[in-house]
C-alpha positions, -999 to +999 in steps of 0.1 A: -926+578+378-926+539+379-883+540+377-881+564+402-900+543+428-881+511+415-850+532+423-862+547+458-873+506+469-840+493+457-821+517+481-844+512+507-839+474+505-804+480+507-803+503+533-822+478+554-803+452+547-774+467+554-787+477+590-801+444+596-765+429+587-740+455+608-765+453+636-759+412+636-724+418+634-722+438+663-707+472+642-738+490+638-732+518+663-695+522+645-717+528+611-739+555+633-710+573+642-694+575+611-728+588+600-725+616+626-690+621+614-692+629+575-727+647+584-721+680+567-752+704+594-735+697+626-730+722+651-701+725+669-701+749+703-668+757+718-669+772+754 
């Protein structure tokens, strides 16, 4: 039980981390979108 919380708080550092450093740099909202991109539930409605 104790590894698997050491694992989920490692990837949560480095998740945040990560947002605090593209966010600084000005490319977070490229890292959103390529979020939305490879996201494998996304509906798509053609007219």
């Amino acid at each position: 039980m104790q590894e698997k919380r050491g694992k989920l708080l490692a990837k949560a550092l480095v998740w945040l981390v990560a947002e605090i450093l593209l966010n600084f740099l000005g490319i977070d909202n490229l890292a959103d979108y390529s979020e939305f991109v490879f996201e494998k539930n996304v509906v798509i409605l053609r007219g």
